[in-house]
ROSE-4610 file (N, C-alpha, C; in Angstrom, 1 decimal, always signed):
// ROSE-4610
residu = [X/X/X/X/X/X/X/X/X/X/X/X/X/X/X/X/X/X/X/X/X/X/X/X/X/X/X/X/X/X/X/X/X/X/X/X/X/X/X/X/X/X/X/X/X/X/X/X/X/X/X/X/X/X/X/X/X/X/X/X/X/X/X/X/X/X/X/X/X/X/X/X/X/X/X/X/X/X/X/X/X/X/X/X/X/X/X/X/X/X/X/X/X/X/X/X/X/X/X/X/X/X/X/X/X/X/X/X/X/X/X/X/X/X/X/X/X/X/X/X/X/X/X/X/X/X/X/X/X/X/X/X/X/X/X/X/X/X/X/X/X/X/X/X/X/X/X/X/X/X/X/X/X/X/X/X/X/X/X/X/X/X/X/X/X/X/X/X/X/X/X/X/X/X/X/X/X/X/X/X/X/X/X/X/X/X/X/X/X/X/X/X/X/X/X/X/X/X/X/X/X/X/X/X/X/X/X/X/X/X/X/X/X/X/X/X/X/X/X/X/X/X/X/X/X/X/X/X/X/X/X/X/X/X/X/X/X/X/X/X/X/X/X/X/X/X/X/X/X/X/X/X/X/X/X/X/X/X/X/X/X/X/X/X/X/X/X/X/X/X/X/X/X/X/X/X/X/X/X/X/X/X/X/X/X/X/X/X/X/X/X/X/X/X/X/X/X/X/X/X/X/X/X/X/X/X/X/X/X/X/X/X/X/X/X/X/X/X/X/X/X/X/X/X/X/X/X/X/X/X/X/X/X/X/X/X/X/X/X/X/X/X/X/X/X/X/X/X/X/X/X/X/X/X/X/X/X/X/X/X/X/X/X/X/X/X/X/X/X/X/X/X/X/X/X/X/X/X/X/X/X/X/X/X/X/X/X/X/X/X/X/X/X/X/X/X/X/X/X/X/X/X/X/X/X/X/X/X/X/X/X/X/X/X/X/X/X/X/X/X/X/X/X/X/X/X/X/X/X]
num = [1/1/1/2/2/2/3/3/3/4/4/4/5/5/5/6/6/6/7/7/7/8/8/8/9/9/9/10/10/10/11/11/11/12/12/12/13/13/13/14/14/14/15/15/15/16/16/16/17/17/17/18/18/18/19/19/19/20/20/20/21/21/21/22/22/22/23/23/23/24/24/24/25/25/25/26/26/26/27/27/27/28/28/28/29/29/29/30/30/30/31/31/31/32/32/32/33/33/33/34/34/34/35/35/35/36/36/36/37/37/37/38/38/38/39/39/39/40/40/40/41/41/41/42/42/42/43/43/43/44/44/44/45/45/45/46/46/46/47/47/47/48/48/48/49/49/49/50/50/50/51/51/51/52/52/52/53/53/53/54/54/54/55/55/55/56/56/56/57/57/57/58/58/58/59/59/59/60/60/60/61/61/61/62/62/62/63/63/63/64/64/64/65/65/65/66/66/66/67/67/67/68/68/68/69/69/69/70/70/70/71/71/71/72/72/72/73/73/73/74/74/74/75/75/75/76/76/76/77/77/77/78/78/78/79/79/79/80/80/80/81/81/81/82/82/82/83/83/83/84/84/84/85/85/85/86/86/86/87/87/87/88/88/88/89/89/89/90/90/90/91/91/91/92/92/92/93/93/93/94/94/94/95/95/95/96/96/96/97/97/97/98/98/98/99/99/99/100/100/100/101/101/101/102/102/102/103/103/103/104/104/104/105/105/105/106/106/106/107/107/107/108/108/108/109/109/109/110/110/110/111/111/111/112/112/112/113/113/113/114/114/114/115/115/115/116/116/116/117/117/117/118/118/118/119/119/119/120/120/120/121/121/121/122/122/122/123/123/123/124/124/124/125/125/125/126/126/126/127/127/127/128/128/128/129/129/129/130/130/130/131/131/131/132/132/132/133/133/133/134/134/134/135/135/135/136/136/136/137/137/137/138/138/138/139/139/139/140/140/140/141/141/141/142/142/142/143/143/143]
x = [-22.4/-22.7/-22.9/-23.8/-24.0/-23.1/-22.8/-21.5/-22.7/-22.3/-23.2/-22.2/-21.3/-19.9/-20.2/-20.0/-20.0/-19.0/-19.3/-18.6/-18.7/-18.3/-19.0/-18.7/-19.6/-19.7/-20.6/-20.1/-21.0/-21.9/-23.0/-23.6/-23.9/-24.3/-24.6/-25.9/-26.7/-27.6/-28.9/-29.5/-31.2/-31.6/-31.8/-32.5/-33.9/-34.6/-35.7/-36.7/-37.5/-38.1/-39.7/-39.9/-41.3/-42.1/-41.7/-41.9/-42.4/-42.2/-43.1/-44.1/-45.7/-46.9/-47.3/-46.6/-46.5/-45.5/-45.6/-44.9/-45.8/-46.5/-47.1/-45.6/-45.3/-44.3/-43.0/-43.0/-41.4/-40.5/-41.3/-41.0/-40.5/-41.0/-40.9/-40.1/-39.2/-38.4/-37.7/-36.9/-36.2/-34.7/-34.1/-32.5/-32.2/-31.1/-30.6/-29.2/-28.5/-27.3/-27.4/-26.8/-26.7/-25.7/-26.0/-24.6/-24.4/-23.3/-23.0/-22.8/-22.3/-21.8/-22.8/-24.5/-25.6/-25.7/-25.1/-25.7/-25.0/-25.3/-24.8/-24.9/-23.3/-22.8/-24.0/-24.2/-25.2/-26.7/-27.2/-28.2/-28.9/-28.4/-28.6/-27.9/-27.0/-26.3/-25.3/-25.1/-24.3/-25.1/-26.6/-27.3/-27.7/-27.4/-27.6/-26.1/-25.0/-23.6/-23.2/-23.8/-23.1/-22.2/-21.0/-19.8/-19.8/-21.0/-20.7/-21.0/-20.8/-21.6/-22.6/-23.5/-24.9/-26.0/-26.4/-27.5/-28.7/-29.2/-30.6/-31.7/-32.2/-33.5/-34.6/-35.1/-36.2/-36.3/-34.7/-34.8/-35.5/-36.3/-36.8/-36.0/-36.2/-35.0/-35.2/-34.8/-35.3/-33.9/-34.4/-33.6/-32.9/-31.7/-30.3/-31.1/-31.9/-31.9/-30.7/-29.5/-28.7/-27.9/-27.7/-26.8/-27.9/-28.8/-29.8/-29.5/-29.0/-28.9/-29.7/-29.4/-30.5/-29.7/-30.6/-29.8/-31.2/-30.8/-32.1/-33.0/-34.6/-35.2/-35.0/-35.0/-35.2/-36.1/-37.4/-38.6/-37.6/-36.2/-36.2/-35.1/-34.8/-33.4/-33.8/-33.1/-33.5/-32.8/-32.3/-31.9/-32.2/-33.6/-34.6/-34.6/-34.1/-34.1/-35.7/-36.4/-37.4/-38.7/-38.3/-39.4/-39.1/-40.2/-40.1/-40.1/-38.6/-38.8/-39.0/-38.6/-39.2/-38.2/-38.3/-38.0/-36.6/-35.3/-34.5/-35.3/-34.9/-35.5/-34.8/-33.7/-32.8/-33.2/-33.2/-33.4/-32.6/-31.0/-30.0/-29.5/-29.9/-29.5/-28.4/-27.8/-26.8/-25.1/-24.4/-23.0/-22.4/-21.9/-20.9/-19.8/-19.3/-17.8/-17.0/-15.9/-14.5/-14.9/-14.9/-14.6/-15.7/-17.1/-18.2/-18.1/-17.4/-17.3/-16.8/-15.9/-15.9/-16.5/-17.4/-18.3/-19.1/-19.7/-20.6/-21.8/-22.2/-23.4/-24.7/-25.0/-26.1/-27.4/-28.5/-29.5/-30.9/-31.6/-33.2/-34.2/-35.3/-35.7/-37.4/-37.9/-39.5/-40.1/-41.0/-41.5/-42.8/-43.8/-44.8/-45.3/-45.8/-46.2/-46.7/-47.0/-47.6/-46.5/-46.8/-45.4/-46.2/-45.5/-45.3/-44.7/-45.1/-44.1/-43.2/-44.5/-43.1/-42.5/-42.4/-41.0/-40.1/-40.1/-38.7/-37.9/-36.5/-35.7/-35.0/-35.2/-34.9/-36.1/-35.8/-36.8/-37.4/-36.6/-37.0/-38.0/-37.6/-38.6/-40.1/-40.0/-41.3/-42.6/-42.6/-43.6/-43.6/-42.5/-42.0/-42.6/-42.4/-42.9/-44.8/-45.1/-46.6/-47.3/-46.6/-47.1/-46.3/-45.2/-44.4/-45.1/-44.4/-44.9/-44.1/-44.8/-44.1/-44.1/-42.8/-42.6/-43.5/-43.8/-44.0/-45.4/-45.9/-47.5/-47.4/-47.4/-47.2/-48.8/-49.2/-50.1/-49.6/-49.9/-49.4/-50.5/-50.2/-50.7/-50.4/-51.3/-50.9/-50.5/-50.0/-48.9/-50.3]
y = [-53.9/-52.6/-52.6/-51.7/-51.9/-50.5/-51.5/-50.7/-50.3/-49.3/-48.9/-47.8/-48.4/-47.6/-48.2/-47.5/-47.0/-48.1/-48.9/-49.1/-49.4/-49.5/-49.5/-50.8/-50.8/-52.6/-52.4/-53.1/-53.6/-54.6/-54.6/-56.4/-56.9/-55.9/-56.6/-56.0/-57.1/-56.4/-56.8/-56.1/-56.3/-57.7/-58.1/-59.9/-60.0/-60.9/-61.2/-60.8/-59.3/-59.1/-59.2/-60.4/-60.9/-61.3/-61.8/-62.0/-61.0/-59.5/-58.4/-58.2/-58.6/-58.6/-57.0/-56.2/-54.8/-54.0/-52.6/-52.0/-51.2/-51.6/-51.4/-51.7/-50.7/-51.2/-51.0/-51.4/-50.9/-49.4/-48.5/-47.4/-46.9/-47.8/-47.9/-48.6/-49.0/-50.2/-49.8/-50.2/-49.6/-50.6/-49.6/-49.8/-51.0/-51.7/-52.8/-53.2/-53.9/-54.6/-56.4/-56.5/-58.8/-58.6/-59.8/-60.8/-62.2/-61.6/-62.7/-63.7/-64.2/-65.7/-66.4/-65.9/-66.8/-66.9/-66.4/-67.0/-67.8/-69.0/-70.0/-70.3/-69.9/-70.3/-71.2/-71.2/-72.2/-72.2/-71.7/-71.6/-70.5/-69.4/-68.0/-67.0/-67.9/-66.8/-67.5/-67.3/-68.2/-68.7/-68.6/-69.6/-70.0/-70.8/-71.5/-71.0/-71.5/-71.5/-70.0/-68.8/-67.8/-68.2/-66.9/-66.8/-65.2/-64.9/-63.0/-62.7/-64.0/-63.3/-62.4/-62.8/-61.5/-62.4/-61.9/-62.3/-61.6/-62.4/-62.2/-61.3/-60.5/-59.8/-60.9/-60.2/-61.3/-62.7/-62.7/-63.7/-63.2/-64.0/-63.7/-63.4/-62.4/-62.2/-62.2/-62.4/-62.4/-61.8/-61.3/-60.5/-60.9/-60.6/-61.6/-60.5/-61.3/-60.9/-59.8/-60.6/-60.1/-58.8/-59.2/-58.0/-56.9/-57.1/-56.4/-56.6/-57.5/-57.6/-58.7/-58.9/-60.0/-61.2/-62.0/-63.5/-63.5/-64.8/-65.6/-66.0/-66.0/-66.3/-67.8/-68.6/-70.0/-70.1/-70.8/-71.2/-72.4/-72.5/-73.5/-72.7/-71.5/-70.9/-70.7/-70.1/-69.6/-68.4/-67.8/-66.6/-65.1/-65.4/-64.2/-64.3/-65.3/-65.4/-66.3/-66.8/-67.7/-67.1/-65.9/-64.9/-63.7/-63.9/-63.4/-61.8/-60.9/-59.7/-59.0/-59.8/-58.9/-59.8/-58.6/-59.6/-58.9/-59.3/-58.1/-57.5/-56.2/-55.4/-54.7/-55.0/-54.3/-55.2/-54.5/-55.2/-55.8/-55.3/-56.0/-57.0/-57.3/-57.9/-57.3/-57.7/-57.1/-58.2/-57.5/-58.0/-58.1/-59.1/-60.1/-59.5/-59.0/-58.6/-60.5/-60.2/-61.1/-61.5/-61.6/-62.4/-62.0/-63.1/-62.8/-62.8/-63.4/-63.4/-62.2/-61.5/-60.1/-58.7/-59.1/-57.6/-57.6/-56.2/-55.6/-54.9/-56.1/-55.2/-54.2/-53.5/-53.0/-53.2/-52.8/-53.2/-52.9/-53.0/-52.6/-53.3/-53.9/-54.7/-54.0/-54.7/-54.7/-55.1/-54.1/-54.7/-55.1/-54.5/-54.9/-54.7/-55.5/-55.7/-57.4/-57.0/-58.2/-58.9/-60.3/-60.8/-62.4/-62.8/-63.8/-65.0/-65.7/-66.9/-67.9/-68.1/-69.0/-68.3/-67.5/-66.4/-66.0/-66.8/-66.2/-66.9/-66.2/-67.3/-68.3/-68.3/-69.3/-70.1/-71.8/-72.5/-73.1/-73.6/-74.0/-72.9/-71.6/-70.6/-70.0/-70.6/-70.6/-70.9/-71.8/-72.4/-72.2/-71.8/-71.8/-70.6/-69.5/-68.1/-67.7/-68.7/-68.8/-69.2/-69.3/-69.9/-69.4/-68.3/-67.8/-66.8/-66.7/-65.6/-64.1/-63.6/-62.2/-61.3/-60.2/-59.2/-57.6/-58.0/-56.8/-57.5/-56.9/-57.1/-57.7/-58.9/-59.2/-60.0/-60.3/-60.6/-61.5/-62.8/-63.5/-63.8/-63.5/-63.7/-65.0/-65.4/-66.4/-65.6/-66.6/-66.1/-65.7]
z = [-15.2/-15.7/-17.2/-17.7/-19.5/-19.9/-21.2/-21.7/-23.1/-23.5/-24.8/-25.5/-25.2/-26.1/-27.8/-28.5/-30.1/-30.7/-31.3/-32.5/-33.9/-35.3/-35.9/-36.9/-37.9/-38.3/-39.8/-40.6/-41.9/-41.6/-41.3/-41.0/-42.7/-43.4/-45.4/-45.4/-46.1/-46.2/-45.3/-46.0/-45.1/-44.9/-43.8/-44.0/-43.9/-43.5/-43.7/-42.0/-42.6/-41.7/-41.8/-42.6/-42.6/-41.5/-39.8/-38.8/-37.8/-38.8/-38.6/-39.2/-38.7/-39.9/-39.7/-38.9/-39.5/-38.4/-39.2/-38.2/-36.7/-36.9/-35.2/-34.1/-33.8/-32.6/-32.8/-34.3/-35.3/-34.5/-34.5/-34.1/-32.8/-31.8/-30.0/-29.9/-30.4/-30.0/-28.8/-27.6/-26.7/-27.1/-26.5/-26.7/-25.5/-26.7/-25.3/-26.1/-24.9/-25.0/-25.2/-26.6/-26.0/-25.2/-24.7/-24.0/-24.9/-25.7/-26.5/-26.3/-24.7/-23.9/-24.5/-24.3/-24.3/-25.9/-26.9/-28.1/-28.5/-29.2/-30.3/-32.0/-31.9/-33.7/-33.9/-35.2/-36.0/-35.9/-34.1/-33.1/-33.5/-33.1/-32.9/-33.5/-34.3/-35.5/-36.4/-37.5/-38.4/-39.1/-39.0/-39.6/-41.3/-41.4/-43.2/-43.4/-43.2/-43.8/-43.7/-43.3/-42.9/-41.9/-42.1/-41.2/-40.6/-41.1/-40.8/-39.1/-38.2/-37.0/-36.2/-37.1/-37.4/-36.6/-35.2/-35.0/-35.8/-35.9/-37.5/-36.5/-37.3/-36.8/-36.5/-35.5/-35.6/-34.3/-33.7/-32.5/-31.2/-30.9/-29.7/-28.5/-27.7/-26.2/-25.1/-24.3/-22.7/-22.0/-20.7/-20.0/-19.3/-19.0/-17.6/-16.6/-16.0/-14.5/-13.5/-13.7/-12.6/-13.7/-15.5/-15.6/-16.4/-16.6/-17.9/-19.0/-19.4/-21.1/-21.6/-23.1/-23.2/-24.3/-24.0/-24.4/-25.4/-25.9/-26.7/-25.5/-26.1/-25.2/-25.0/-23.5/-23.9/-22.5/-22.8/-21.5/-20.6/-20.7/-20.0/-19.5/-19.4/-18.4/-17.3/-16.3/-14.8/-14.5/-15.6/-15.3/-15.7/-16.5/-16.4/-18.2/-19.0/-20.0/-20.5/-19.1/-19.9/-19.8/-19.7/-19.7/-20.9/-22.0/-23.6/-23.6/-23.5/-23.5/-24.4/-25.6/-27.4/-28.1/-29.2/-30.5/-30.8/-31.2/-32.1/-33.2/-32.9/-33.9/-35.1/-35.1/-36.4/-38.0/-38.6/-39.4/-40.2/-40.2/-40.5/-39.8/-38.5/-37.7/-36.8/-35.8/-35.2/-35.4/-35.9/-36.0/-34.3/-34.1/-32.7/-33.1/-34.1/-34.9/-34.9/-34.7/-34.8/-34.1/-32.6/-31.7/-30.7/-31.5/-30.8/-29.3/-28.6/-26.7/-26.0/-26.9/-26.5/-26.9/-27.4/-28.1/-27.0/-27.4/-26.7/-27.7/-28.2/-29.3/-29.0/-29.4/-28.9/-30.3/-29.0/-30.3/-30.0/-31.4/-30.8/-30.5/-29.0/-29.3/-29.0/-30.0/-30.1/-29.1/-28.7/-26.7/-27.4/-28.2/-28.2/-30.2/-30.5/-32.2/-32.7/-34.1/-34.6/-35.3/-34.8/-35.1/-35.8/-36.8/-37.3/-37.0/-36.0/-35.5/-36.6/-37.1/-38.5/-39.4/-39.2/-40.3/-39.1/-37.7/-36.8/-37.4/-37.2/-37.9/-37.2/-35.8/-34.9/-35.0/-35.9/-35.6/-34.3/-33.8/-31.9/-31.4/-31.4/-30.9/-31.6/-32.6/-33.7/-32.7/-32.1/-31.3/-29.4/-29.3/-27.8/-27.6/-28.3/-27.9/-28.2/-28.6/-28.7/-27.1/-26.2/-25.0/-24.2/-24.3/-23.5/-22.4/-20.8/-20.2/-20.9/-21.1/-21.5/-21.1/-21.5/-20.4/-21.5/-22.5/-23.5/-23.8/-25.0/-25.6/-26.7/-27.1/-28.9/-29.3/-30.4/-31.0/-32.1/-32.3/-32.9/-34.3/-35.5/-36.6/-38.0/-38.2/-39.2/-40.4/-41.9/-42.4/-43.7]
């Protein structure tokens, strides 16, 4: 069941939302839940010597089949993740808090816009999501 209970959090400041070549779509974003299990320290958050547990705007997402929430996208899962459901859309990113395995973050993700593959900040997915089946509309633009 999705939990979308309130809590509240400093994530810092704004990161780098250049991987949006505009705001077409900024605005539509739909509401969702991570599942933290599927992200990884260093991977999908922590990244360049942060410790603030902030998944970065801008990771690509795909959907858990069986619970509706969304993981990082990866073309090689089988659990509804290898199909590209949008982008995080916050532009601070979303804080995991303390103890990323028990949060329940919520968040916004971009179904359909122009997006800049090499300004995602997950490198592995820079190229992966250029040939992804997708569940939303994106347009992919050079820099």
């Amino acid at each position: 069941m999705t939990d979308f209970s309130v809590t509240s959090g400093i994530t810092g400041e704004n990161q780098d939302t250049r991987w949006r070549a505009s705001a077409h779509g900024e605005d539509a974003a739909r509401p969702g839940q991570l599942d933290p299990t599927k992200f990884t320290a260093g991977t999908h958050y922590n990244l360049g010597g942060r410790t603030d547990n902030v998944v970065p705007s801008g990771v690509a997402l795909g959907q858990i089949t069986a619970t509706k929430l969304y993981g990082p996208y990866d073309s090689t899962a089988t659990d509804g993740r290898e199909k590209l459901a949008g982008y995080l859309n916050n532009n601070a990113g979303v804080s995991l808090g303390a103890t990323p395995a028990t949060s329940k973050p919520t968040c916004a993700v971009l179904k359909h816009g122009l997006i800049k593959a090499s300004r995602l900040p997950i490198p592995a997915q820079r190229t992966s999501v250029l040939t992804a089946t997708a569940t939303g509309s994106f347009t992919y633009v050079e820099d």
